[in-house]
C-alpha positions in Angstrom: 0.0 0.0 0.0 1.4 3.1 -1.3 1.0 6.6 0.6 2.6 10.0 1.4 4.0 13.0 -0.8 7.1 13.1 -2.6 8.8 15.9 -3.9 11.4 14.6 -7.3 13.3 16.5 -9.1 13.7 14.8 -13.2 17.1 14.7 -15.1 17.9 16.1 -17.9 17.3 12.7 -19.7 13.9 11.9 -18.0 14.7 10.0 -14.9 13.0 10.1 -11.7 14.0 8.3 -8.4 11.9 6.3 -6.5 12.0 7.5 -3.1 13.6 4.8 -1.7 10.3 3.9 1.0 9.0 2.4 -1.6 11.8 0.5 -3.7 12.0 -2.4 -1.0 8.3 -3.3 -1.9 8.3 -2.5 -6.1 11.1 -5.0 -5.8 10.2 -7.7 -3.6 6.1 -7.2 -5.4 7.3 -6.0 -9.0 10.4 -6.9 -9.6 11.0 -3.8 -10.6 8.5 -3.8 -13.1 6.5 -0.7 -13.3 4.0 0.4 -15.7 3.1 4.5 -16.3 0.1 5.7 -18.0 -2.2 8.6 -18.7 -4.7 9.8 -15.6 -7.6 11.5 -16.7 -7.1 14.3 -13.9 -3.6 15.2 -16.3 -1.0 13.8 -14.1 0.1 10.2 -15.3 -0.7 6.9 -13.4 2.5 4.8 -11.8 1.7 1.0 -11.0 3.8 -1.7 -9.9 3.3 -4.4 -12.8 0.6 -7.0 -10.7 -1.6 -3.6 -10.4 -1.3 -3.0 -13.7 -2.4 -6.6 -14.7 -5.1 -6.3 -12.6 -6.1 -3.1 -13.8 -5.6 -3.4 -17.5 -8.2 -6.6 -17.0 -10.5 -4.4 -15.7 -10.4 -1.4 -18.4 -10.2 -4.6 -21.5 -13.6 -5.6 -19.9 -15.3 -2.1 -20.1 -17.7 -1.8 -23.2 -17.1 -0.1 -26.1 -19.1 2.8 -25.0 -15.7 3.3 -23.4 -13.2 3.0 -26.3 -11.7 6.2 -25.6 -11.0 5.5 -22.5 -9.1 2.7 -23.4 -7.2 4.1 -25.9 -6.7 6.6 -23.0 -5.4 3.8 -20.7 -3.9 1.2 -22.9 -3.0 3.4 -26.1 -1.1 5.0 -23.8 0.8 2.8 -21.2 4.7 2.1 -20.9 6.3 -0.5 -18.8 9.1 0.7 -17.4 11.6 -0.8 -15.2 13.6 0.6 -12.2 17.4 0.9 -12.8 20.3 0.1 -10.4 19.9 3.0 -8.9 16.4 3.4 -8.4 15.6 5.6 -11.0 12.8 5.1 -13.8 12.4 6.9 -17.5 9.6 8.6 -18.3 8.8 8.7 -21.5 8.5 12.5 -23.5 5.4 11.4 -24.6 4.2 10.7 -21.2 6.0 13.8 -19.4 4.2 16.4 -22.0 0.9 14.6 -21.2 1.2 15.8 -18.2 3.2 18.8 -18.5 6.3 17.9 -16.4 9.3 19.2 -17.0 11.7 19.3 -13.8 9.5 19.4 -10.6 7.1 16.8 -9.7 5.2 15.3 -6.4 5.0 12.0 -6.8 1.6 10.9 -4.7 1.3 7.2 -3.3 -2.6 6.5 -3.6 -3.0 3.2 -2.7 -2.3 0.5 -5.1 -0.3 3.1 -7.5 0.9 6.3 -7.7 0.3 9.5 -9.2 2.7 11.6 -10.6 2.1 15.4 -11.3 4.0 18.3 -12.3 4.7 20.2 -9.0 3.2 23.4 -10.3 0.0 21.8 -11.7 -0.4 19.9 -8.5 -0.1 22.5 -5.8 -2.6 25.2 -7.8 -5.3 21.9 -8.3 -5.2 21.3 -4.5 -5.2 24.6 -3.4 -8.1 24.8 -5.4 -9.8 22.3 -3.9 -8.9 23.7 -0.6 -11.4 26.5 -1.4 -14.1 24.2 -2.7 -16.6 22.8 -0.8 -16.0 19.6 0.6 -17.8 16.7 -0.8 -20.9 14.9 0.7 -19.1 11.2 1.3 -16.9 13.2 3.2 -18.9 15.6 5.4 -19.5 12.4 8.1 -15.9 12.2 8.6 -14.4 13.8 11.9 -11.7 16.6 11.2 
């Protein structure tokens, strides 16, 4: 299970590094096989390669009412693999998707990760900040 913020910097060539929390468990559940794709929300999805699998069943079986959003998922989708060092490519197609060029938070949500441009990222959540806060959420204690 994959949670908490992290701020990356990419190289010149591409490259982020995994924060290294969560090497330990893409390698002992992955391999070091990762998978990045498209998010609808414009920051791209990051999935250890069993998530993918389990994930790319579940888009295949969608109806084709929802072609696009294959072609969103699947059209689009890399697998990657972390290097030596802990670092992963990301492609240029995939970074200008998403509009990342140097800064990005890289967001553990769970069974993937999402990874954003920093700039992108900080004015979307401030934004919801101001928003109201959703109904499923009002019964929650903060």
């Amino acid at each position: 299970m994959f949670q908490g913020a992290s701020s990356l910097s990419l190289d010149a060539k591409g490259r982020m590094s995994m924060p290294t929390r969560h090497r330990d468990v893409l390698s002992a559940t992955a391999a070091d096989q990762l998978t990045i794709t498209k998010h609808p929300h414009g920051c791209l999805m990051i999935f250890a390669r069993p998530e993918w699998e389990k994930f790319r069943e579940r888009i295949n079986s969608l109806p084709m009412s929802a072609q696009w959003w294959k072609r969103i998922f699947l059209g689009n989708a890399m697998d990657v693999e972390l290097d030596s060092t802990g670092r992963v490519l990301v492609s240029p197609e995939l970074r200008a998707a998403a509009g990342i060029t140097k800064d990005a938070v890289l967001l553990g949500m769970g069974n993937y990760f999402e990874l954003w441009d920093h700039a992108t990222y900080a004015a979307q959540e401030a934004q919801a900040m101001q928003g109201e806060m959703p109904e499923v959420l009002k019964d929650f204690s903060f």
